[in-house]
mmCIF file of the N, C-alpha and C atoms, coordinates in Angstrom:
data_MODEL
# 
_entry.id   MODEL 
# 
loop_
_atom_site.group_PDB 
_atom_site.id 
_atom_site.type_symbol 
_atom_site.label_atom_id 
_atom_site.label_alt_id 
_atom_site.label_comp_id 
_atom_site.label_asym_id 
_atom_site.label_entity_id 
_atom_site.label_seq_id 
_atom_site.pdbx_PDB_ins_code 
_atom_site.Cartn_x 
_atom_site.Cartn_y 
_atom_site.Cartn_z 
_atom_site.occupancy 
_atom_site.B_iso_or_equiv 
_atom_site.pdbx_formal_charge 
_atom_site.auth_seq_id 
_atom_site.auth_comp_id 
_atom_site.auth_asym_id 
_atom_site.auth_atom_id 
_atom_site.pdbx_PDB_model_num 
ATOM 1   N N  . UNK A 1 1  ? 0.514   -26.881 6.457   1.00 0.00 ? 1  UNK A N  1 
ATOM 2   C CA . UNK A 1 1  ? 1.050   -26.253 7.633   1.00 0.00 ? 1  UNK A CA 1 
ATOM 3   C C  . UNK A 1 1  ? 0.778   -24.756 7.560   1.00 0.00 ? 1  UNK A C  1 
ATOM 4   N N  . UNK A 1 2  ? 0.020   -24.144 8.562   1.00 0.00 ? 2  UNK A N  1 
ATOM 5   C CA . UNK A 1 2  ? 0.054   -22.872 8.781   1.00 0.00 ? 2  UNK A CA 1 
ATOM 6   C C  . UNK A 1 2  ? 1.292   -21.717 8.670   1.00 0.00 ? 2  UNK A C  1 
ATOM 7   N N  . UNK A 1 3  ? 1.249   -21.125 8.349   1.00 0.00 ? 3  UNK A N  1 
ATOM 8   C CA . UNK A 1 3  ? 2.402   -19.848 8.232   1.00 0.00 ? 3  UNK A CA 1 
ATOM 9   C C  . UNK A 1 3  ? 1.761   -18.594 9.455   1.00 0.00 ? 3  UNK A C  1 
ATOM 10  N N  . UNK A 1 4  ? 2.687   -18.354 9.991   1.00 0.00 ? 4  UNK A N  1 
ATOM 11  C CA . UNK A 1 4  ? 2.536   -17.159 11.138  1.00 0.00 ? 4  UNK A CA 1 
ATOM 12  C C  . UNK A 1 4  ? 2.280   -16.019 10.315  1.00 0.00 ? 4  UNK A C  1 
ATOM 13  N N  . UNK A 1 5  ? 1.446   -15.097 10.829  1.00 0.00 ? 5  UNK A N  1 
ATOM 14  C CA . UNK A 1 5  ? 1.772   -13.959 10.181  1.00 0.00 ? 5  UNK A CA 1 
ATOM 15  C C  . UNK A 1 5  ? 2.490   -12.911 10.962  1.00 0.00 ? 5  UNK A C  1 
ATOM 16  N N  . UNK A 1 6  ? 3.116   -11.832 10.799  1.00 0.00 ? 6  UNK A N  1 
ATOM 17  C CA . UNK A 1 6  ? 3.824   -10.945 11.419  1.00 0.00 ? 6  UNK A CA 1 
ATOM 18  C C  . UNK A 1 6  ? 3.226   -9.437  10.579  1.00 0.00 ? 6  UNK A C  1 
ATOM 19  N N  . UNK A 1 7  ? 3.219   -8.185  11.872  1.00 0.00 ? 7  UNK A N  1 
ATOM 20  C CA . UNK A 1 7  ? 2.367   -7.226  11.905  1.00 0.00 ? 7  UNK A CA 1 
ATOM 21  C C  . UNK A 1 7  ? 3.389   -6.251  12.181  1.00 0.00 ? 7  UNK A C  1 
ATOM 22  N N  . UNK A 1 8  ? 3.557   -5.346  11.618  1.00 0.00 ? 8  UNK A N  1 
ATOM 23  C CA . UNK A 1 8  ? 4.633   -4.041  11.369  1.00 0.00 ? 8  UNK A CA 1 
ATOM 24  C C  . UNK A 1 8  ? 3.876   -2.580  11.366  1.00 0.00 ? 8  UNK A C  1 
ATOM 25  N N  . UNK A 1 9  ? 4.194   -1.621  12.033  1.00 0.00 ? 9  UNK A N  1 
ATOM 26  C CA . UNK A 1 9  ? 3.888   -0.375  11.530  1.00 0.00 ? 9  UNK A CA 1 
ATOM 27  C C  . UNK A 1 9  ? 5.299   0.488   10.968  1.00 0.00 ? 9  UNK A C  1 
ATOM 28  N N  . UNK A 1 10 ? 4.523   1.354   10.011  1.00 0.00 ? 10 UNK A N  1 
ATOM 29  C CA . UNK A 1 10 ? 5.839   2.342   9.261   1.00 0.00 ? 10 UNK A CA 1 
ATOM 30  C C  . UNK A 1 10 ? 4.935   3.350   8.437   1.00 0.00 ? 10 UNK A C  1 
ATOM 31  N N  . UNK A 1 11 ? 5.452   3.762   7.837   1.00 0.00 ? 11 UNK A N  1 
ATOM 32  C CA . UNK A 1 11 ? 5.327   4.888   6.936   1.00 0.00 ? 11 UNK A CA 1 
ATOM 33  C C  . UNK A 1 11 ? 5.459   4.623   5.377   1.00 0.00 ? 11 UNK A C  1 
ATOM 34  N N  . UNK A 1 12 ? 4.498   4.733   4.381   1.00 0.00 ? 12 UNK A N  1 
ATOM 35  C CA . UNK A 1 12 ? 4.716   4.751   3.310   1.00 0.00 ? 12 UNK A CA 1 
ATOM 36  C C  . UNK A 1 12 ? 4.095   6.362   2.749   1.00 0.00 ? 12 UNK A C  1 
ATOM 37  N N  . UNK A 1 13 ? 5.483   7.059   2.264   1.00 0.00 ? 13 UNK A N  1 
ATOM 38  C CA . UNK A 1 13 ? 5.064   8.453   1.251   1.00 0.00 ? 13 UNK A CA 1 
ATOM 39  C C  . UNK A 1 13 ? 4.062   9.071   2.274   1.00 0.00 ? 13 UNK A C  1 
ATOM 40  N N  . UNK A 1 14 ? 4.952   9.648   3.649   1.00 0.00 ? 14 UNK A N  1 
ATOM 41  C CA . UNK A 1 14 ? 3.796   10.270  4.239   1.00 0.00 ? 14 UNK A CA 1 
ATOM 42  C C  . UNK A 1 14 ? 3.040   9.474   5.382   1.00 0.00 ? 14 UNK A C  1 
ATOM 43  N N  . UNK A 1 15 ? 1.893   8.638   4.284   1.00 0.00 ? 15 UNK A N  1 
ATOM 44  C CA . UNK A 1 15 ? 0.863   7.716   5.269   1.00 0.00 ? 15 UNK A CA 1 
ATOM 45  C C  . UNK A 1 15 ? 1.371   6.511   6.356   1.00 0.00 ? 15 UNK A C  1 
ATOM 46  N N  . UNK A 1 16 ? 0.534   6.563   7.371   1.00 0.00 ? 16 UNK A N  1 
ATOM 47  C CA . UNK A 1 16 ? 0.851   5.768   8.121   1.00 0.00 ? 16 UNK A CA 1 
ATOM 48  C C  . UNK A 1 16 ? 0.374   4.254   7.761   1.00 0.00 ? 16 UNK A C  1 
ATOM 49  N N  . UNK A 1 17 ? 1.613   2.994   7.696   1.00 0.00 ? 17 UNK A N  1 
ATOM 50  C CA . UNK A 1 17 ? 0.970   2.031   7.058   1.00 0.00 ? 17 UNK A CA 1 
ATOM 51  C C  . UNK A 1 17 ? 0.973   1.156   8.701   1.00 0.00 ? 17 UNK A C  1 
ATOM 52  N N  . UNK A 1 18 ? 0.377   -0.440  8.053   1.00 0.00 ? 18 UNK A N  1 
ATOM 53  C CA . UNK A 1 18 ? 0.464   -1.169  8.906   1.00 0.00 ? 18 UNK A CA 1 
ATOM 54  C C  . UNK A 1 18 ? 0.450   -2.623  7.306   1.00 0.00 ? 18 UNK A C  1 
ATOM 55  N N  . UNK A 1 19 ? 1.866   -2.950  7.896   1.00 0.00 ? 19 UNK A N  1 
ATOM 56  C CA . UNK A 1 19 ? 2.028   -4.413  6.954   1.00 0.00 ? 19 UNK A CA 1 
ATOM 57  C C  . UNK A 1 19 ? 1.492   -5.649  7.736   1.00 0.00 ? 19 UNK A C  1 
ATOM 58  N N  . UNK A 1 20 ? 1.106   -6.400  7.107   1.00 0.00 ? 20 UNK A N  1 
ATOM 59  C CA . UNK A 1 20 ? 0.798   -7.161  7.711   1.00 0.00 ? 20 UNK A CA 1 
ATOM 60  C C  . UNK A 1 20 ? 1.394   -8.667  6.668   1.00 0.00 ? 20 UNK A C  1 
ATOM 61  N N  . UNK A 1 21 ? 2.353   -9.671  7.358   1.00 0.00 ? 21 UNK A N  1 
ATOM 62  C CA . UNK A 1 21 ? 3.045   -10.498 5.616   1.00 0.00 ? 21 UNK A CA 1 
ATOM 63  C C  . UNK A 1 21 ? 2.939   -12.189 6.652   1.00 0.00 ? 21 UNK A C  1 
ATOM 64  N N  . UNK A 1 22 ? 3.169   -13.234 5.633   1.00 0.00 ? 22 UNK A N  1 
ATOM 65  C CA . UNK A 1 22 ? 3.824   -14.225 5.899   1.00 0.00 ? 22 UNK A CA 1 
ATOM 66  C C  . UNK A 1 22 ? 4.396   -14.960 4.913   1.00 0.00 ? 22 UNK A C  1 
ATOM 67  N N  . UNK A 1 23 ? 4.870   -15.620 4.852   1.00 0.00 ? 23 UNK A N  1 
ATOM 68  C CA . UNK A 1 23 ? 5.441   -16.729 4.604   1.00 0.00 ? 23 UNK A CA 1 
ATOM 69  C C  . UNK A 1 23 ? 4.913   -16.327 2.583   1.00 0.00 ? 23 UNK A C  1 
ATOM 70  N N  . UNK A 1 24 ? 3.942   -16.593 2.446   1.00 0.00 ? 24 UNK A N  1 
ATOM 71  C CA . UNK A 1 24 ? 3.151   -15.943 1.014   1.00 0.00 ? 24 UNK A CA 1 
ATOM 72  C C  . UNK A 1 24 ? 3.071   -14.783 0.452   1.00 0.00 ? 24 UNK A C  1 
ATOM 73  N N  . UNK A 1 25 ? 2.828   -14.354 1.641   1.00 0.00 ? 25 UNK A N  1 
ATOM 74  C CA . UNK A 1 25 ? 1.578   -12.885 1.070   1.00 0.00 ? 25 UNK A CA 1 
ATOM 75  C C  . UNK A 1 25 ? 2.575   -11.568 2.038   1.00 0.00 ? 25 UNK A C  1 
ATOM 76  N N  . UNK A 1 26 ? 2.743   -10.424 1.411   1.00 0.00 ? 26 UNK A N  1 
ATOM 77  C CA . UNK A 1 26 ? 2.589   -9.209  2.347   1.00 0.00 ? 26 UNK A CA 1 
ATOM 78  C C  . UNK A 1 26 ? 2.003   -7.861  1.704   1.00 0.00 ? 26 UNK A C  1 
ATOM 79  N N  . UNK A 1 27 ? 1.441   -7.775  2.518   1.00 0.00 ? 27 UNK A N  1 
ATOM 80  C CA . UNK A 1 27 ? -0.207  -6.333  2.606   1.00 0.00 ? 27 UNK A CA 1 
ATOM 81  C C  . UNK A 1 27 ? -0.036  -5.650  3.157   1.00 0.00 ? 27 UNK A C  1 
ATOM 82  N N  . UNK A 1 28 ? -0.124  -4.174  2.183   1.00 0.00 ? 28 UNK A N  1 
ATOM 83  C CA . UNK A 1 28 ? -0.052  -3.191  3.140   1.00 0.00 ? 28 UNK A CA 1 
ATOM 84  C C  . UNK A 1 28 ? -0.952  -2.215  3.311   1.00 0.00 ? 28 UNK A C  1 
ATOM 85  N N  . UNK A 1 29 ? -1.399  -2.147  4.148   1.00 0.00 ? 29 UNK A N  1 
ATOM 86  C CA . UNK A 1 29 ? -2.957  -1.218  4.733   1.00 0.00 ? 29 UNK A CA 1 
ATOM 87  C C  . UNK A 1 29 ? -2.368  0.094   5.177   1.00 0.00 ? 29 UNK A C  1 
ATOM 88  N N  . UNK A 1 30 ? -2.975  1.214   4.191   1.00 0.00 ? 30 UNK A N  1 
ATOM 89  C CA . UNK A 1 30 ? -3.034  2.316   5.191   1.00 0.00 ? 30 UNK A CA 1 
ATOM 90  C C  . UNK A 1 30 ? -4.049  3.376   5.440   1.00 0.00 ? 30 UNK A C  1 
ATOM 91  N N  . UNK A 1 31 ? -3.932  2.852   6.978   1.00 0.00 ? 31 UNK A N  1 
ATOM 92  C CA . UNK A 1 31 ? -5.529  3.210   7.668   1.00 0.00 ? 31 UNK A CA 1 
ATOM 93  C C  . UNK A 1 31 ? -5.860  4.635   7.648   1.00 0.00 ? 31 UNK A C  1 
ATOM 94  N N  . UNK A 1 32 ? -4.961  5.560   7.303   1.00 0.00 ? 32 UNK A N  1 
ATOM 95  C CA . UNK A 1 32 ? -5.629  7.166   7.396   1.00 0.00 ? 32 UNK A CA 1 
ATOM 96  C C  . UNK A 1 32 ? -6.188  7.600   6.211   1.00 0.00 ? 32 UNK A C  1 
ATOM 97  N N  . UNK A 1 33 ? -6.156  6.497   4.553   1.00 0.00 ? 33 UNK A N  1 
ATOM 98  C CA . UNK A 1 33 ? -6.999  6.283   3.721   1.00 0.00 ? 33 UNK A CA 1 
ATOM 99  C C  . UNK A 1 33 ? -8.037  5.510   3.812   1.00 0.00 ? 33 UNK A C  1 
ATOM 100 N N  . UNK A 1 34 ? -8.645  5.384   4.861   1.00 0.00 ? 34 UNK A N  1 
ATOM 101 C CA . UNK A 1 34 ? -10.028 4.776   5.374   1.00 0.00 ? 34 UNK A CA 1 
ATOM 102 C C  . UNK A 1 34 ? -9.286  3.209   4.833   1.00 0.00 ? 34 UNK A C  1 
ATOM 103 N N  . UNK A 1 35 ? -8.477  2.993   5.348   1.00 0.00 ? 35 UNK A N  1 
ATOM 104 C CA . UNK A 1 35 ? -8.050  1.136   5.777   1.00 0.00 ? 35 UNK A CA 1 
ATOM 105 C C  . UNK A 1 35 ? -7.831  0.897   3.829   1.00 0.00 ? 35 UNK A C  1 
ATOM 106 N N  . UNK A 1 36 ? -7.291  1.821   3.057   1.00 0.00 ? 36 UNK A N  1 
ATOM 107 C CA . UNK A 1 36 ? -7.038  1.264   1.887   1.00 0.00 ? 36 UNK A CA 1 
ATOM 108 C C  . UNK A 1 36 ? -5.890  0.206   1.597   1.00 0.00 ? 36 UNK A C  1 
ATOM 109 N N  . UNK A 1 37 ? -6.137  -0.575  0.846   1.00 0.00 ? 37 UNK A N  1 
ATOM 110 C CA . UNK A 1 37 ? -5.136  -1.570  0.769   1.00 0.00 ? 37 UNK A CA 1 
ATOM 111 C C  . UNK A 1 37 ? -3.960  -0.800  -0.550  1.00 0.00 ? 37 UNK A C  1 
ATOM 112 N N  . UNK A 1 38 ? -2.886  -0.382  0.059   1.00 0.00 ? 38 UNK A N  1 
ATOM 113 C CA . UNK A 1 38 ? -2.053  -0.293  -0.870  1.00 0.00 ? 38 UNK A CA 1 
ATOM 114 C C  . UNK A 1 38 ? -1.477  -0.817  -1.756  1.00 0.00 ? 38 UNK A C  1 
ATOM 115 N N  . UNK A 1 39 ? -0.817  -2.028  -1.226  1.00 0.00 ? 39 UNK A N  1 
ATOM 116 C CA . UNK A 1 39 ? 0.051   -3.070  -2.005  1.00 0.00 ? 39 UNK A CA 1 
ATOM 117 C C  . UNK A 1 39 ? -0.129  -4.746  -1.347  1.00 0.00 ? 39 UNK A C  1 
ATOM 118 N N  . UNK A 1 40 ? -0.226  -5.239  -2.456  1.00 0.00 ? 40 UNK A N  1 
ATOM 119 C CA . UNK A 1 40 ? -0.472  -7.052  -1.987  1.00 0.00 ? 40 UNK A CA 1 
ATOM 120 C C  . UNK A 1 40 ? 0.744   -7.655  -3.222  1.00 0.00 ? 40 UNK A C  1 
ATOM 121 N N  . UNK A 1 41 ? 1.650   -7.934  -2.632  1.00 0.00 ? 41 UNK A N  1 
ATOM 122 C CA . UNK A 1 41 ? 2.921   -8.340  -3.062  1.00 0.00 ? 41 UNK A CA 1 
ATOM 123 C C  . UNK A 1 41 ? 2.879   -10.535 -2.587  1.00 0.00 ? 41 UNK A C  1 
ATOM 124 N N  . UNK A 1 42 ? 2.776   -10.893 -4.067  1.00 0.00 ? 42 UNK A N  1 
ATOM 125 C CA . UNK A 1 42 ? 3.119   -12.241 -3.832  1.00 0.00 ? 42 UNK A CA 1 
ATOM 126 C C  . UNK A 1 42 ? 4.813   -12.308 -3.772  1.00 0.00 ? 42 UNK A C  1 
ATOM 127 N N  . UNK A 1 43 ? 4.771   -13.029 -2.354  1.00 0.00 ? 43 UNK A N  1 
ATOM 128 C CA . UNK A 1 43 ? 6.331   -13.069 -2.104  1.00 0.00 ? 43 UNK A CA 1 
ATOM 129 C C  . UNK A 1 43 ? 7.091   -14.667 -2.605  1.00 0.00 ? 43 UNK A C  1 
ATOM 130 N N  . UNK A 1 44 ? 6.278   -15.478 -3.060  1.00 0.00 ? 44 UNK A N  1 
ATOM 131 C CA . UNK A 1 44 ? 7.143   -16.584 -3.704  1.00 0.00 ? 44 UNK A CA 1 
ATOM 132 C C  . UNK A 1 44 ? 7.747   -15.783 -4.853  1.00 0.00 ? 44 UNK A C  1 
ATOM 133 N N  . UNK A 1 45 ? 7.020   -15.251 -5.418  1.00 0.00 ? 45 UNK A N  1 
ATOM 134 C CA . UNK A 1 45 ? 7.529   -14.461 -7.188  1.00 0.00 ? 45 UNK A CA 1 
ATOM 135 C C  . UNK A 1 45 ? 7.784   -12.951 -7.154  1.00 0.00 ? 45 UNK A C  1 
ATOM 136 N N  . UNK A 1 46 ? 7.800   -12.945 -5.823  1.00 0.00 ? 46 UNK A N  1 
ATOM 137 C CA . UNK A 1 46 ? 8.191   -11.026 -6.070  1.00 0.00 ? 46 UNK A CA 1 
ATOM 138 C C  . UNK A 1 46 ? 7.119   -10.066 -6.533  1.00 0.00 ? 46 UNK A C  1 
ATOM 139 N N  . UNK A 1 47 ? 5.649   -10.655 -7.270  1.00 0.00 ? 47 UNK A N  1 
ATOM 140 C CA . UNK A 1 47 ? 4.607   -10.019 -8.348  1.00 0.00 ? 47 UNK A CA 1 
ATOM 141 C C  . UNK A 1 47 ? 3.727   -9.297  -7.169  1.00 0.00 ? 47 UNK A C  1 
ATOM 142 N N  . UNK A 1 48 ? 3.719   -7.938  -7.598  1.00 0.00 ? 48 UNK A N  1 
ATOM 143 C CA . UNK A 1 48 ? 2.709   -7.563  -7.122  1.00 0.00 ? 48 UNK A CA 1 
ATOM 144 C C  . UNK A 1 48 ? 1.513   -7.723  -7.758  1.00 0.00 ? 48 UNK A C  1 
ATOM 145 N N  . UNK A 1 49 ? 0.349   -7.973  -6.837  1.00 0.00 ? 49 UNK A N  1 
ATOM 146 C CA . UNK A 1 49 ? -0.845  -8.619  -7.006  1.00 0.00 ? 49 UNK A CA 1 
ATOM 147 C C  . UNK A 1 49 ? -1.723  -7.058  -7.976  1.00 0.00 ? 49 UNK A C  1 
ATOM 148 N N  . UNK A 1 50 ? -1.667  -6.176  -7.156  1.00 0.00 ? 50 UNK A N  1 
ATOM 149 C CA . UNK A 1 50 ? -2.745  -4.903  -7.081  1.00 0.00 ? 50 UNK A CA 1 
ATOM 150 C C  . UNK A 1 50 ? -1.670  -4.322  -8.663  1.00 0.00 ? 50 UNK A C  1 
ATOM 151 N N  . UNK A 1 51 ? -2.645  -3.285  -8.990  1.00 0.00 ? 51 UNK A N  1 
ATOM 152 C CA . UNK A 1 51 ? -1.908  -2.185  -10.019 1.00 0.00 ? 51 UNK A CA 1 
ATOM 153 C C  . UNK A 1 51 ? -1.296  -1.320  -9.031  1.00 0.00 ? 51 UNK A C  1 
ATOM 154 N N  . UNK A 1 52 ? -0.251  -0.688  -9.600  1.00 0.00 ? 52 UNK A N  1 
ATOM 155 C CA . UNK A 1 52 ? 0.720   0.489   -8.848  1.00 0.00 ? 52 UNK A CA 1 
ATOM 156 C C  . UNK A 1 52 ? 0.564   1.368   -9.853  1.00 0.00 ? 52 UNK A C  1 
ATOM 157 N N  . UNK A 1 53 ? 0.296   2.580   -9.889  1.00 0.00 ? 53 UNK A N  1 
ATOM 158 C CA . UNK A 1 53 ? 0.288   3.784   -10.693 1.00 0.00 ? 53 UNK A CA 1 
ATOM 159 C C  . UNK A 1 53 ? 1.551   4.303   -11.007 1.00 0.00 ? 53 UNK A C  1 
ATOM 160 N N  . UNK A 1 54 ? 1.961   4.554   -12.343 1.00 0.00 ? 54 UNK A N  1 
ATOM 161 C CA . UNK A 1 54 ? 3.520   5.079   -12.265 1.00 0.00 ? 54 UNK A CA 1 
ATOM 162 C C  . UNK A 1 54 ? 3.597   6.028   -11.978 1.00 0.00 ? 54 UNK A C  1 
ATOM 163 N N  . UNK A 1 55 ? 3.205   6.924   -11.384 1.00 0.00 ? 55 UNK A N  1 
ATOM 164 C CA . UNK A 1 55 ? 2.857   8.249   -10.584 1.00 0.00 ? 55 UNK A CA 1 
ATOM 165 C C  . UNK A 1 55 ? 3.091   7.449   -8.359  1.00 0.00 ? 55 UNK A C  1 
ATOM 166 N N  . UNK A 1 56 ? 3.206   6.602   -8.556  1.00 0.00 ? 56 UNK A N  1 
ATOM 167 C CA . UNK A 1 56 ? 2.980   6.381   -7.384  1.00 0.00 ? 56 UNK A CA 1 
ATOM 168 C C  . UNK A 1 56 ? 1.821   7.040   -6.337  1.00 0.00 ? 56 UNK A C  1 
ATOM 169 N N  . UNK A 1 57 ? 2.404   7.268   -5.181  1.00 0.00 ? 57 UNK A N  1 
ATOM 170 C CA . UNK A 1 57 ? 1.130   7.392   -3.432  1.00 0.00 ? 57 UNK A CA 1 
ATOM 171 C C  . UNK A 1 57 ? 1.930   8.821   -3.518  1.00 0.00 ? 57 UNK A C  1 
ATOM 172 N N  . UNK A 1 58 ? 0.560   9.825   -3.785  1.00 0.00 ? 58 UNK A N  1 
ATOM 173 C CA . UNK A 1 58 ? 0.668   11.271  -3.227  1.00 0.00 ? 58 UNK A CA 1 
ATOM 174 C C  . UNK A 1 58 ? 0.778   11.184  -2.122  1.00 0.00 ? 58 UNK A C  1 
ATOM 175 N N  . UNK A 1 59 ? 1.950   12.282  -1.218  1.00 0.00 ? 59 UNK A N  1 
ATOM 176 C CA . UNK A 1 59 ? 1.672   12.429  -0.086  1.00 0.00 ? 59 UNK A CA 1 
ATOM 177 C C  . UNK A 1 59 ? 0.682   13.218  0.670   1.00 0.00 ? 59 UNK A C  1 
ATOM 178 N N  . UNK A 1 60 ? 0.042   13.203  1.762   1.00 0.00 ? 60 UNK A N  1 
ATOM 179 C CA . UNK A 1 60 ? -0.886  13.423  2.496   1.00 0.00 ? 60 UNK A CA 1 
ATOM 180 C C  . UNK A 1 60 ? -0.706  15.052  1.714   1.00 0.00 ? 60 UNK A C  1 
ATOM 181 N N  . UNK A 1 61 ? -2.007  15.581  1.687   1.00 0.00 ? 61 UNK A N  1 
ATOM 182 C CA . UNK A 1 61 ? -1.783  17.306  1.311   1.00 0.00 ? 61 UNK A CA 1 
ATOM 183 C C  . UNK A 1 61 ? -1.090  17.874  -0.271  1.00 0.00 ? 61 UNK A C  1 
ATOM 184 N N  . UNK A 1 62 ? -1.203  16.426  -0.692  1.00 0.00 ? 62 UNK A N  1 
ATOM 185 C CA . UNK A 1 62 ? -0.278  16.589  -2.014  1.00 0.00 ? 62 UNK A CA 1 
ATOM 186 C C  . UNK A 1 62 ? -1.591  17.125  -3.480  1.00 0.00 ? 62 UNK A C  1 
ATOM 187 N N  . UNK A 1 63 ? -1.177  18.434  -3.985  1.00 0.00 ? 63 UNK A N  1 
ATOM 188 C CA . UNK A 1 63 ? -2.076  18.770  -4.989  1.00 0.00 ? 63 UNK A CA 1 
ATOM 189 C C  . UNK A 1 63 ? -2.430  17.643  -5.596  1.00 0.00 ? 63 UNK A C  1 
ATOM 190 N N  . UNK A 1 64 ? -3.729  17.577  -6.332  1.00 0.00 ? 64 UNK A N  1 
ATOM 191 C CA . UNK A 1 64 ? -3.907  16.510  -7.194  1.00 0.00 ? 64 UNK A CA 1 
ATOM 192 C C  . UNK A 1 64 ? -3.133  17.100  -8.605  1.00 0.00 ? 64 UNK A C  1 
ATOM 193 N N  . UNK A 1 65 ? -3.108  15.796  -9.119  1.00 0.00 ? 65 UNK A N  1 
ATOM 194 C CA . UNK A 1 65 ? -2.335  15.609  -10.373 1.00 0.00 ? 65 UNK A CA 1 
ATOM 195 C C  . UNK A 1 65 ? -3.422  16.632  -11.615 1.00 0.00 ? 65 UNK A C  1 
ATOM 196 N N  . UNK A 1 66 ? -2.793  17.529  -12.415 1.00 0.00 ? 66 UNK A N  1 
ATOM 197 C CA . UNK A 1 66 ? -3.667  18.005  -13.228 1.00 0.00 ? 66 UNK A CA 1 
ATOM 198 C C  . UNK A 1 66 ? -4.644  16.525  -14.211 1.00 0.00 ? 66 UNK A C  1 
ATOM 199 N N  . UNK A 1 67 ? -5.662  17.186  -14.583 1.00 0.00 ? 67 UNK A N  1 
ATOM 200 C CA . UNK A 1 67 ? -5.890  16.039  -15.542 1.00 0.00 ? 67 UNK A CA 1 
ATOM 201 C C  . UNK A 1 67 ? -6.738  14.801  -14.268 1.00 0.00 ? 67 UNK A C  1 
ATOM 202 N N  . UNK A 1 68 ? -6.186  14.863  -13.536 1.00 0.00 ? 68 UNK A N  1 
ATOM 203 C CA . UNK A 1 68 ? -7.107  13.735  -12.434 1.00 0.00 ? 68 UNK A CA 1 
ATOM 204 C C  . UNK A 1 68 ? -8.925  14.161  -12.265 1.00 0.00 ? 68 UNK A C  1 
ATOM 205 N N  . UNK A 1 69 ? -9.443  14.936  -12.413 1.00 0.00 ? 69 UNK A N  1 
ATOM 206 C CA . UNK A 1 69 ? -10.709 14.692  -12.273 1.00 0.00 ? 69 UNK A CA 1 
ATOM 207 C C  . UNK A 1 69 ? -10.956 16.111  -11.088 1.00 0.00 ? 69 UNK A C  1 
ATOM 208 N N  . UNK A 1 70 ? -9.867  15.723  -10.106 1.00 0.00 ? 70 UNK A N  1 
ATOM 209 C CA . UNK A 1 70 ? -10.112 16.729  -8.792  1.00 0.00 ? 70 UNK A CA 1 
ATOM 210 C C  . UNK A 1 70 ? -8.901  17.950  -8.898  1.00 0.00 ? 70 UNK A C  1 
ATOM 211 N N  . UNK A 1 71 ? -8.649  18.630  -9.779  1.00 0.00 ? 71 UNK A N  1 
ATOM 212 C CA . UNK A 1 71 ? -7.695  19.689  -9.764  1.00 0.00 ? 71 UNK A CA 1 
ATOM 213 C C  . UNK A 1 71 ? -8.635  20.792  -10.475 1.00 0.00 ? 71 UNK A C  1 
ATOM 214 N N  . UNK A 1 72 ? -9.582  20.742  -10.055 1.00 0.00 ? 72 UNK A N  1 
ATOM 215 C CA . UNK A 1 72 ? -10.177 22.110  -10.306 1.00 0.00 ? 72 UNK A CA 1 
ATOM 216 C C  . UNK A 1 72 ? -11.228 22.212  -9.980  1.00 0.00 ? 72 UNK A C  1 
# 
């Protein structure tokens, strides 16, 4: 049996997201990082799928982190 999906806009840290979830799965795209996929959260087990940085999502305009590659 098919699962519906359901389509949300909001805000994550700043960026504008667009979730997109069902029944399984919820994804979150945010398109002003050229359509990056943020987070893919399996919702039977709670596990997020993707790595999360323990630094988390700089906000838009946010210095880079020293040590990242782009801070100088």
């Amino acid at each position: 049996m098919a699962s519906s999906c359901r389509v949300a806009a909001g805000t994550v840290n700043g960026w504008r997201s667009v979730v997109l979830e069902n029944d399984e799965l919820r994804v979150v795209v945010l398109p002003d990082k050229g359509a990056e996929i943020h987070q893919i959260i399996d919702l039977r087990s709670g596990t997020p799928v993707l790595f999360e940085a323990p630094w988390g999502l700089r906000p838009p305009g946010a210095q880079p982190l020293p040590g990242s590659g782009d801070d100088g």
